[in-house]
Every structure is written in structure tokens, then in C-alpha cells.
C-alpha positions as CSV (number, residue, x, y, z in Angstrom):
1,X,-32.3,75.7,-49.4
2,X,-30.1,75.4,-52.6
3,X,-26.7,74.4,-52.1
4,X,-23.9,76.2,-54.7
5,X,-21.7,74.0,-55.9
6,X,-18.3,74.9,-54.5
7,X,-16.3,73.5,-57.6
8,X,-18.2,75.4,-60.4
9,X,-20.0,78.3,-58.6
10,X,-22.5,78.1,-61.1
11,X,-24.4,75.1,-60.6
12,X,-26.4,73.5,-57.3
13,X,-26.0,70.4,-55.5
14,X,-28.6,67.9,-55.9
15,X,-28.7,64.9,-53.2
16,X,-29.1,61.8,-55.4
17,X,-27.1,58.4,-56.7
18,X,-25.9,57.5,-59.2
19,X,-23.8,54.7,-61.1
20,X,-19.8,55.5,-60.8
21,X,-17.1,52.8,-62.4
22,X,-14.5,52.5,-59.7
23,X,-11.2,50.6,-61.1
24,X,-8.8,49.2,-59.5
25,X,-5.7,47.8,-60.9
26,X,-7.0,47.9,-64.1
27,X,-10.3,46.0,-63.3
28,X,-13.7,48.0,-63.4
29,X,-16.8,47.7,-60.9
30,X,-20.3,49.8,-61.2
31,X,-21.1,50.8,-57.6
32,X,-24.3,53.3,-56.7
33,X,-23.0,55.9,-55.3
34,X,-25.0,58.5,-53.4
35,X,-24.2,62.4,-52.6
36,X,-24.6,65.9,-53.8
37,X,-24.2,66.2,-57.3
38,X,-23.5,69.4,-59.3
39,X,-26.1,69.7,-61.5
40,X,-24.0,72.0,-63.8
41,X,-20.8,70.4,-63.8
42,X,-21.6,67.0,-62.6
43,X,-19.1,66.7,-59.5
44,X,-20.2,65.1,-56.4
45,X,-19.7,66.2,-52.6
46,X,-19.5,62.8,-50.7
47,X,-20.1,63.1,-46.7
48,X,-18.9,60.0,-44.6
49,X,-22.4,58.2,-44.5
50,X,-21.9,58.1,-48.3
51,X,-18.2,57.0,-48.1
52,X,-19.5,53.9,-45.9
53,X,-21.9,52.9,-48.0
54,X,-19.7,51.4,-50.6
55,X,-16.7,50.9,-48.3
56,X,-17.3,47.1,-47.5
57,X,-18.0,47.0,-51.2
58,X,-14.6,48.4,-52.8
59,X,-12.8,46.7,-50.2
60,X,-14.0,43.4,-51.1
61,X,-13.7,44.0,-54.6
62,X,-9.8,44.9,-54.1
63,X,-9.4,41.9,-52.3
64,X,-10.4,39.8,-55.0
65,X,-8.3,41.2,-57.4
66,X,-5.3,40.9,-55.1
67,X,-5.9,37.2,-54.4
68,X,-7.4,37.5,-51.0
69,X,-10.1,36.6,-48.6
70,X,-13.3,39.0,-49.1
71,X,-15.0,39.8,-45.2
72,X,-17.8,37.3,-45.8
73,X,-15.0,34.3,-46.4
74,X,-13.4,35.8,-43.5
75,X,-16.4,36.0,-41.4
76,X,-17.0,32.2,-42.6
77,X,-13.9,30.9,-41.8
78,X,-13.8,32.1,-38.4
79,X,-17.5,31.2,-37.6
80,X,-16.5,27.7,-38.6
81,X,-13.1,26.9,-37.9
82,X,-11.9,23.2,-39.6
């Protein structure tokens, strides 16, 4: 069953990924990002399970550029205290 796109009417959602540039304070990262995608004007429904997926990702990358510790030096640093 086709989906209509609920931004353009016109178009149909497609369930596929593709490459998005997320920035953050100026800084860029390519991330895969998977959802329904218009196939007329491009924009993407996102549902939770697709949010996830690049949620350890972003965060990590944020916390790079802000100085901090990413969740695997966290992880490290707790599974081998000094």
C-alpha cells in the first residue's frame, strides 16, 4: 500500500536510507539515515526506530566537538578505573 506524502500530497513515501550531513556547531558529519522518503519532494518521515539508529552516533559526535568524553571513553573509563 502506497503511502501519500503528507508534506507534498503529490508524492509517495518510499522506505529507504540515505546519506544526510548533520552539523553541529558549525562542524559537518555524513550519517545513513533510514525512513520514508518522499519521492516527489524528497522529505523524510522518521519513526523512533530510525531516530535510534543514529542517536549514539550524533551524540558522540557532539561530544567531541564540545570537548567531552564520547560513550565508548566513558564505558572505558568506568570498566577500568586507574
Amino acid at each position: 500500500m502506497n503511502k501519500e506524502c503528507p508534506f507534498c500530497k503529490k508524492g509517495v513515501l518510499e522506505r529507504k536510507t540515505i546519506k544526510e550531513t548533520y552539523t553541529y556547531k558549525g562542524h559537518p558529519i555524513e550519517i545513513e539515515q533510514s525512513g520514508e522518503f518522499c519521492n516527489g519532494c524528497e522529505e523524510g518521515v522518521l519513526n523512533g526506530t530510525d531516530l535510534k539508529a543514529n542517536d549514539k552516533l550524533i551524540r558522540d559526535f557532539q561530544a567531541k566537538i564540545d570537548g567531552l568524553l564520547t560513550s565508548n571513553e566513558i564505558s572505558r573509563t568506568s570498566c577500568h578505573p586507574e
